[in-house]
C-alpha positions as CSV (number, residue, x, y, z in Angstrom):
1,X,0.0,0.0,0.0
2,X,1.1,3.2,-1.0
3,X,2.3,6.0,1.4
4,X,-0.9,8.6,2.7
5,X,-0.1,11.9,1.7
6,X,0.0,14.2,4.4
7,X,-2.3,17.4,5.2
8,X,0.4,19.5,4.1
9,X,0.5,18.2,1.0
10,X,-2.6,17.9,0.4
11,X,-2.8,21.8,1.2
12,X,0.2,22.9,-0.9
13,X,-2.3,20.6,-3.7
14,X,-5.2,22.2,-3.4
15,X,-3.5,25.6,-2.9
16,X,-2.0,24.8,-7.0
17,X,-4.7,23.6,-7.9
18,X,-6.6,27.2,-6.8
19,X,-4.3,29.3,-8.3
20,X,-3.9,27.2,-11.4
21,X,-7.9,27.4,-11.8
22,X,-7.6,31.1,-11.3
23,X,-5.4,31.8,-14.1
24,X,-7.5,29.6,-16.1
25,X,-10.1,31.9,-15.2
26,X,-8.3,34.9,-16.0
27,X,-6.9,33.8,-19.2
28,X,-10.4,32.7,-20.2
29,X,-12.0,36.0,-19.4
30,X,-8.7,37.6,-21.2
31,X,-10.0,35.1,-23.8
32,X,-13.6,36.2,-24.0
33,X,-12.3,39.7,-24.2
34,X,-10.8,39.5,-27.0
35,X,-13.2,37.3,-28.7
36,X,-14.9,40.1,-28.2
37,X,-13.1,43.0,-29.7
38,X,-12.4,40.5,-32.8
39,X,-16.0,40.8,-32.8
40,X,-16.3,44.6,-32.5
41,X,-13.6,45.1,-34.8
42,X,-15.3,42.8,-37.3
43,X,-18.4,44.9,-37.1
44,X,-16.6,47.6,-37.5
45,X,-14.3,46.3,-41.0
46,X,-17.8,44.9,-42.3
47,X,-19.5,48.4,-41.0
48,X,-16.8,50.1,-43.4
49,X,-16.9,47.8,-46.2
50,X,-20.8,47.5,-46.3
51,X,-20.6,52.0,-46.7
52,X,-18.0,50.9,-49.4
53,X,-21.0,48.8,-50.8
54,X,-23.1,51.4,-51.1
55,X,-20.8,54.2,-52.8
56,X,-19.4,51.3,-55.1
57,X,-22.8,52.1,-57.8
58,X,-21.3,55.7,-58.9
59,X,-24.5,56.6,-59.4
60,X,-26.0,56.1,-56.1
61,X,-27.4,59.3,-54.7
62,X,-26.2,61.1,-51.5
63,X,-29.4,60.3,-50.2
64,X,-30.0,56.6,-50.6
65,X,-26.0,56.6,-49.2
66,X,-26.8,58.7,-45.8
67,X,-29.9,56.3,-45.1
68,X,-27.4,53.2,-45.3
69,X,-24.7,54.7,-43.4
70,X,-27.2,55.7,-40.5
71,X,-28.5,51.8,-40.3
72,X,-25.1,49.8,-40.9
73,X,-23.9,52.4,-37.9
74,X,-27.1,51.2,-35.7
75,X,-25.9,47.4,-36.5
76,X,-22.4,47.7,-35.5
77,X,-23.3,48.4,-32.1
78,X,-22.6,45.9,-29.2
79,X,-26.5,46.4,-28.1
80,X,-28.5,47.7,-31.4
81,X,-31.3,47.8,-29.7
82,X,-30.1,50.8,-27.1
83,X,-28.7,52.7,-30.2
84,X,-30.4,55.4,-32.4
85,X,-28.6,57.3,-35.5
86,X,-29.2,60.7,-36.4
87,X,-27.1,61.8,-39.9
88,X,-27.2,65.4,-41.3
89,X,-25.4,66.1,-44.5
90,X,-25.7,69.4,-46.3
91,X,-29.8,69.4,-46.9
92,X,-29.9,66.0,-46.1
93,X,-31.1,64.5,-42.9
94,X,-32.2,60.9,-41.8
95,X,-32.9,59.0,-38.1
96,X,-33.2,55.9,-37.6
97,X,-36.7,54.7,-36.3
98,X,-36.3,54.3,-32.7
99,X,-34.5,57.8,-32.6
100,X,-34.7,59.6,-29.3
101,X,-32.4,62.2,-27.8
102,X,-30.4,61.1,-25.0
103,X,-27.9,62.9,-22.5
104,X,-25.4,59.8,-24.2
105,X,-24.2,60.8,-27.3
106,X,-21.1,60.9,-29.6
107,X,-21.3,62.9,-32.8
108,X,-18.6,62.9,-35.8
109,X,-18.0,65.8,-37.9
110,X,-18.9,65.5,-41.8
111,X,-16.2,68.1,-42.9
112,X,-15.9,68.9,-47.0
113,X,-12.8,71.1,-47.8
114,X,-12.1,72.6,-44.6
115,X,-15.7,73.3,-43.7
116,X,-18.4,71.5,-41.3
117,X,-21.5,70.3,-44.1
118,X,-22.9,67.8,-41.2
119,X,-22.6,65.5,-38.7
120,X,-22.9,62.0,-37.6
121,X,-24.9,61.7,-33.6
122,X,-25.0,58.5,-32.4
123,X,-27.5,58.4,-29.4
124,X,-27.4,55.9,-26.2
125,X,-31.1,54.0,-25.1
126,X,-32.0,52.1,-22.2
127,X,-30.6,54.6,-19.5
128,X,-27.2,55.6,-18.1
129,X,-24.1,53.1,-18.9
130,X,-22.9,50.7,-15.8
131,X,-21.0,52.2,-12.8
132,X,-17.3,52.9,-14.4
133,X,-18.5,52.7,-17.8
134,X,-18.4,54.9,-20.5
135,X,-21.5,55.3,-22.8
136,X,-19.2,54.6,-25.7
137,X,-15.9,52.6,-26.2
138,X,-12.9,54.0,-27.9
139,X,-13.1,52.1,-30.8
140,X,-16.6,53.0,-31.7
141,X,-15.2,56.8,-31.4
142,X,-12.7,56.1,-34.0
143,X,-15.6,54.1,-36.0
144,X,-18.2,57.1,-36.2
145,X,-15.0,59.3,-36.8
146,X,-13.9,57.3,-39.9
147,X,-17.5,57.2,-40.9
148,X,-17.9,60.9,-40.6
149,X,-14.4,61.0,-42.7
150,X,-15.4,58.7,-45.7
151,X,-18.6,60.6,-45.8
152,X,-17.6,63.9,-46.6
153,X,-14.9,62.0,-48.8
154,X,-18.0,61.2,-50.6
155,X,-20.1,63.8,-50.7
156,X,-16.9,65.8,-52.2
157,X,-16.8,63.6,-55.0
158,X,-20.5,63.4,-56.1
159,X,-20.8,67.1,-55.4
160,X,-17.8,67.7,-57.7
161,X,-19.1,64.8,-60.3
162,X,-22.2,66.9,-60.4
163,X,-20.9,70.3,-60.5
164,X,-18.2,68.6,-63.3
165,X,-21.5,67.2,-65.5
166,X,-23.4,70.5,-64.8
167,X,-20.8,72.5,-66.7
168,X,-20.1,69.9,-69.5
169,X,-23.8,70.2,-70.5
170,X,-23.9,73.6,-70.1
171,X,-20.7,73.5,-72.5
172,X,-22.0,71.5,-75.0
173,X,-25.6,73.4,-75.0
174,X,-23.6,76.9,-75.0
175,X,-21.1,74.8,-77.8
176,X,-24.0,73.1,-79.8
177,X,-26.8,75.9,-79.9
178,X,-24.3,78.8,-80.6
179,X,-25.9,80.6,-83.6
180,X,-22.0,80.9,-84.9
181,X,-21.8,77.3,-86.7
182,X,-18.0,75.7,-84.5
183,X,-15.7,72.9,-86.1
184,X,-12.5,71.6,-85.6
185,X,-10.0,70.3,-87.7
186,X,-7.3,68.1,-87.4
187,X,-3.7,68.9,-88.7
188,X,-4.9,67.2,-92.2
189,X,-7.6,69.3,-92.8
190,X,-10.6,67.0,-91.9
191,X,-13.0,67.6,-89.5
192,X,-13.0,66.1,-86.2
193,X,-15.8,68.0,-84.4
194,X,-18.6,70.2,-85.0
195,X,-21.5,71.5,-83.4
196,X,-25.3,71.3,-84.4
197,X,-25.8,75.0,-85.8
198,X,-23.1,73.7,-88.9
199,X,-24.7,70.9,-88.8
200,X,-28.1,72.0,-89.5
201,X,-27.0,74.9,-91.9
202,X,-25.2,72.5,-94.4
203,X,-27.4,69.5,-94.2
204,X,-24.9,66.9,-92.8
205,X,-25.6,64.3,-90.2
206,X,-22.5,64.4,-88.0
207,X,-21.2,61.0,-88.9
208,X,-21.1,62.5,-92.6
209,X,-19.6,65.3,-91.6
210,X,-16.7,64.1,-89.4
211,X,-14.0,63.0,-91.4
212,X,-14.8,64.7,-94.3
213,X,-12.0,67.0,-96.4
214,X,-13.0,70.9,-95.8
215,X,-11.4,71.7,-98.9
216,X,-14.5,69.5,-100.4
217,X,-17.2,71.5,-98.1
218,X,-16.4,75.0,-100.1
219,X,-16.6,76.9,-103.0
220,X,-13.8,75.8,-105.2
221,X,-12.0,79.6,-105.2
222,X,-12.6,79.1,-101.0
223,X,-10.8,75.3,-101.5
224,X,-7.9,77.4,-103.2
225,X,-7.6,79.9,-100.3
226,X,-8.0,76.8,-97.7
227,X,-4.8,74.8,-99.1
228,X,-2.6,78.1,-99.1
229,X,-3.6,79.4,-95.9
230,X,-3.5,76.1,-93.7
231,X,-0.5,76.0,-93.0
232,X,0.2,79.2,-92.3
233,X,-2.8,78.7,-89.4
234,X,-1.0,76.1,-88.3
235,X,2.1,78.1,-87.9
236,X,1.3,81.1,-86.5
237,X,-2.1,79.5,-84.3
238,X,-4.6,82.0,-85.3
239,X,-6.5,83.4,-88.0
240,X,-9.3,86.5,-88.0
241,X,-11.8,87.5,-90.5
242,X,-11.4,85.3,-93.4
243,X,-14.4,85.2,-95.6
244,X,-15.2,81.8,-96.7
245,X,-17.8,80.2,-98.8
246,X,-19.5,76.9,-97.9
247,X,-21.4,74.6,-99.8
248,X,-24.3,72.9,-98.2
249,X,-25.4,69.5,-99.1
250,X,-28.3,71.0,-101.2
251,X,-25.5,73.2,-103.1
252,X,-26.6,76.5,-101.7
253,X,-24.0,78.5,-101.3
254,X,-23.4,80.2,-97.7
255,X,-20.9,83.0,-97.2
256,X,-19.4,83.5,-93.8
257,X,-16.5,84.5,-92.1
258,X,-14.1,82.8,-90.5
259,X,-11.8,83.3,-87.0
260,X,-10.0,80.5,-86.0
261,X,-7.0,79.2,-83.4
262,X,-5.0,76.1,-83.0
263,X,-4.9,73.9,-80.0
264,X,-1.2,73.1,-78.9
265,X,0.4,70.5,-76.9
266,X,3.3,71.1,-73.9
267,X,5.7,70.3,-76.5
268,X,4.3,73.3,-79.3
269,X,2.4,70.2,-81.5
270,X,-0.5,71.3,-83.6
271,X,-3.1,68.9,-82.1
272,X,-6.3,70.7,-83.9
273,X,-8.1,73.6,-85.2
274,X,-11.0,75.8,-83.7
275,X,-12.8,77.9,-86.2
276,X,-15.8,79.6,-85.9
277,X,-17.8,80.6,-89.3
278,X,-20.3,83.2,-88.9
279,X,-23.1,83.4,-91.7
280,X,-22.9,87.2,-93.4
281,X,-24.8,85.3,-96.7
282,X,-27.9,88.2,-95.7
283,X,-25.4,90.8,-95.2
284,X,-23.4,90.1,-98.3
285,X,-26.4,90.1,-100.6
286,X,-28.0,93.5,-99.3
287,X,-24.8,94.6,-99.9
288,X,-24.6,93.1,-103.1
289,X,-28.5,94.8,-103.1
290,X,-27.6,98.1,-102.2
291,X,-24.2,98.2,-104.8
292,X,-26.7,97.4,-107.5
293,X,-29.2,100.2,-105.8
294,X,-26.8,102.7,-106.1
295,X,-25.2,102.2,-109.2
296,X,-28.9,102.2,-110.5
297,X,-29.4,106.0,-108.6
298,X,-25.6,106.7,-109.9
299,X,-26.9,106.5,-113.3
300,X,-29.8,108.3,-113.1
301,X,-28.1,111.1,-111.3
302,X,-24.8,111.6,-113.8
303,X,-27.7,111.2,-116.6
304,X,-30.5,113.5,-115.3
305,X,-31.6,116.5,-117.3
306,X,-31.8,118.6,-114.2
307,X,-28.7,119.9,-111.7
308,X,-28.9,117.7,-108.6
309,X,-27.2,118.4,-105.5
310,X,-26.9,118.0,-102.0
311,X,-25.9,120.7,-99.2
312,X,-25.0,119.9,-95.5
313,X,-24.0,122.6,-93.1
314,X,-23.1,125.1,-95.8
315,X,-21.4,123.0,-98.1
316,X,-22.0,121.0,-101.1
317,X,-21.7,117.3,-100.9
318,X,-22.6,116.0,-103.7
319,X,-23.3,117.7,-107.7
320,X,-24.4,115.9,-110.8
321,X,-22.9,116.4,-114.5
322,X,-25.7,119.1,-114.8
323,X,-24.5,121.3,-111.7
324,X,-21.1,121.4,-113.2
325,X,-23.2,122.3,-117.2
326,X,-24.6,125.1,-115.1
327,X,-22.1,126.5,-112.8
328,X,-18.7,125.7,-115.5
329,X,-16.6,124.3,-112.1
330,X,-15.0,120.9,-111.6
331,X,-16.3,118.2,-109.6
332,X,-13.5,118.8,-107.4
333,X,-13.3,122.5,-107.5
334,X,-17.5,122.5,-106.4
335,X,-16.8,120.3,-103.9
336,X,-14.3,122.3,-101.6
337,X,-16.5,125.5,-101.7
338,X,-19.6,126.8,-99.8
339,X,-22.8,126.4,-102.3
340,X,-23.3,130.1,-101.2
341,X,-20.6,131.3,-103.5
342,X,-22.5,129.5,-106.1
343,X,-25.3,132.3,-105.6
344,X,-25.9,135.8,-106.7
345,X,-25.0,138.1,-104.1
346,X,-27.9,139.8,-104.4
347,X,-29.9,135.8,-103.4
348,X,-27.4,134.9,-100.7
349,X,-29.1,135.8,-97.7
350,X,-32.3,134.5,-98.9
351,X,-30.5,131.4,-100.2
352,X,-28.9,130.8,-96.7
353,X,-31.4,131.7,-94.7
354,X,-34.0,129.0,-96.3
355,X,-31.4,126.4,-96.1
356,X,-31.1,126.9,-92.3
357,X,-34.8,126.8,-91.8
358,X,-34.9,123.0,-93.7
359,X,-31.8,122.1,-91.4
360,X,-33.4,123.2,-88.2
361,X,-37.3,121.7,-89.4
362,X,-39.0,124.5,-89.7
363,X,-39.2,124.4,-93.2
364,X,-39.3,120.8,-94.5
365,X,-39.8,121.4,-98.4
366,X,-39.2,125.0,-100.9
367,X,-39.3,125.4,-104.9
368,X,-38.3,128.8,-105.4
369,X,-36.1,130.6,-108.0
370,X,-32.9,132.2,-107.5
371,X,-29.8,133.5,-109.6
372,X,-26.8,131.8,-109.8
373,X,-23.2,132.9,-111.0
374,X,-20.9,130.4,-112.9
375,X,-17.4,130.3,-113.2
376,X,-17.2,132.8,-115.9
377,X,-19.1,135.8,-113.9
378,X,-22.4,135.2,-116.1
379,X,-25.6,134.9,-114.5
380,X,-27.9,132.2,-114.9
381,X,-31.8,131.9,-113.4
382,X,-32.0,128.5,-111.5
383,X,-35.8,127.0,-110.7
384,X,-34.7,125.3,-107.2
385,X,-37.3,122.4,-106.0
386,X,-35.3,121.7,-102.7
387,X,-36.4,119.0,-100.0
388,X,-34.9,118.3,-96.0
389,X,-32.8,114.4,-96.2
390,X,-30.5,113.0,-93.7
391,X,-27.1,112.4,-95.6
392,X,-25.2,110.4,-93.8
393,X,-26.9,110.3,-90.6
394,X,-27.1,114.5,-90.5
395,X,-29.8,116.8,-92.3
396,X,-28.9,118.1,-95.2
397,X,-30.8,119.7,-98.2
398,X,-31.4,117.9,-101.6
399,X,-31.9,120.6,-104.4
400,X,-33.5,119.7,-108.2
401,X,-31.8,122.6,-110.5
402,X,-33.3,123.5,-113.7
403,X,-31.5,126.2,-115.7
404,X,-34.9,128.7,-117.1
405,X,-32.6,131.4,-117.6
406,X,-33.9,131.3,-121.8
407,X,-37.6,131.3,-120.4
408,X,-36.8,134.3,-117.7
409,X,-35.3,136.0,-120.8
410,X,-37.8,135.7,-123.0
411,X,-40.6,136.5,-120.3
């Protein structure tokens, strides 16, 4: 038979056995501790990747975004059921359902380029936290921070994204809907862009138009201009006031002119061409109009049978073939004179003094007959049917001459 141990040893057992059972203890606790904050911190890593989830559609909205964030951060938490979420962003606000405003609270900061836009508030339920414990860990401090962070991280970039797609349509309308018709060219010649105005006005769909030649979209003395002033564009970056004739699809003819510039890149490359063409094909036929109007009045002046001429402030402005029959002076020579020494001096102040009347309105038409001296000294009876113009934006008197000296003679 084996040897009974005695109390002592039995004691000092025990006594092991105590201690060893305590550390057990303590490294199990230790143990379900960090179980634990594995398990917080995997909340947390699946809190942050699940806000990841719902940005990761570019085209989510802020809104649907803010409602997520608010519920993942109401999951996360140790006890969901003593948490409520409050998230303001900008214009933007959402609780979650049981929301109520405690005393317990922590709130993140939503901060977008320096500046507070809104704030995550986490609120503790249920009543005060245990003796010695705080209402919140830590961890979840740095959680709703980080939250808070990658939220205004966000709403930076869909802000920008939209601001960004706000001024590319408003580019494009501004680019497209410009009554000046836009294109660009490559360093070929062909066009690579254009906008809807050019489109419209030569009767191209764009997929005809891009890729085409310009030398084949003008007139062909327009083509000859284009091939010897290219390059030079292309060298010096800028042209100005070029007219230009294009040639719509239906072979109408537009006139316009043209200002253009040349893209470059960092190294001085010609990349491409941006020319405006405005239309002047209504201005260039009224001009075209008014040439032919006036050559049509030239002739009938230079070939009436009566003296016509114009007088502005004194002077004479304009004298027909028969004015210069009547008085014997050259076209130049009448021209640098006062009409007045065209009259009798016996007429002058009664000449003068009606032609200051029609200037001022208060006499807008006259026919009356006065005596005029030509060159050579000899008197000749004028029959003057004068009425008030504006000659070049300023009143002046228009005056139908006929020579009756042979009728005053004979009367």
């Amino acid at each position: 038979m084996g040897v009974k141990p005695s109390y002592d040893a039995l004691a000092r057992r025990v006594s092991e056995l105590e201690r060893e059972a305590a550390l057990g203890r303590r490294a199990e606790a230790a143990l379900r501790e960090q179980n634990r904050a594995l398990d917080r911190r995997a909340k947390e890593l699946n809190c942050l990747y699940e806000l990841s989830n719902l940005f990761e559609p570019r085209s989510a909205s802020l809104k649907k975004i803010v409602r997520g964030a608010a519920e993942l951060i109401a999951a996360v938490r140790q006890h969901p059921e003593h948490t409520c979420v409050r998230i303001v962003l900008a214009e933007l606000e959402y609780k979650t359902k049981n929301f109520e405003k405690t005393s317990w609270k922590l709130v993140g900061k939503i901060m977008v380029e320096g500046e507070t836009v809104g704030a995550v508030t986490v609120y503790r339920l249920g009543g005060p936290p245990a003796h010695g414990q705080g209402a919140f860990a830590k961890e979840e401090k740095a959680l709703i921070n980080e939250i808070a962070g990658r939220l205004g991280r966000i709403a930076t970039w869909i802000w920008t994204t939209q601001a960004l797609q706000s001024l590319k349509e408003k580019y494009e309308d501004l680019y497209n809907n410009s009554p000046a018709m836009y294109m660009s060219l490559d360093c070929n010649g062909r066009v690579v862009e254009c906008n809807h105005t050019i489109l419209e006005k030569l009767g191209y769909t764009r997929a005809q138009l891009v890729g085409r030649d310009m030398a084949s979209l003008v007139t062909p003395r327009s083509a000859a201009d284009f091939r010897k002033n290219f390059p030079e564009l292309i060298e010096t970056g800028k042209v100005t006031g070029a007219e230009r004739q294009l040639v719509a699809r239906s072979g109408e003819i537009i006139e316009t002119l043209l200002n253009a510039t040349v893209d470059y890149d960092k190294t001085g490359k010609a990349l491409r061409t941006r020319a405006s063409f405005e239309d002047i094909t209504k201005r260039k036929r009224a001009e075209a109009a008014l040439r032919r109007s006036e050559e049509k009045y030239r002739l009938v002046v230079e070939n009436a049978m009566e003296g016509i001429l114009v007088a502005q402030d004194g002077w004479i402005k304009l004298a027909n073939p028969k004015v210069l029959e009547y008085t014997g002076w050259s076209e130049q020579a009448i021209m640098s004179r006062p009409f007045a020494d065209l009259v009798h001096p016996e007429d002058k102040k009664g000449v003068i003094e009606n032609h200051s009347k029609m200037l001022t309105g208060d006499n807008d038409t006259g026919k009356y007959t006065q005596r005029a001296m030509d060159r050579a000294g000899q008197i000749r009876w004028i029959e003057n049917n004068r009425v008030r113009i504006d000659w070049e934006g300023r009143p002046a008197t228009l005056n139908f001459m006929t020579d009756i000296t042979e009728r005053r003679q004979m009367e």
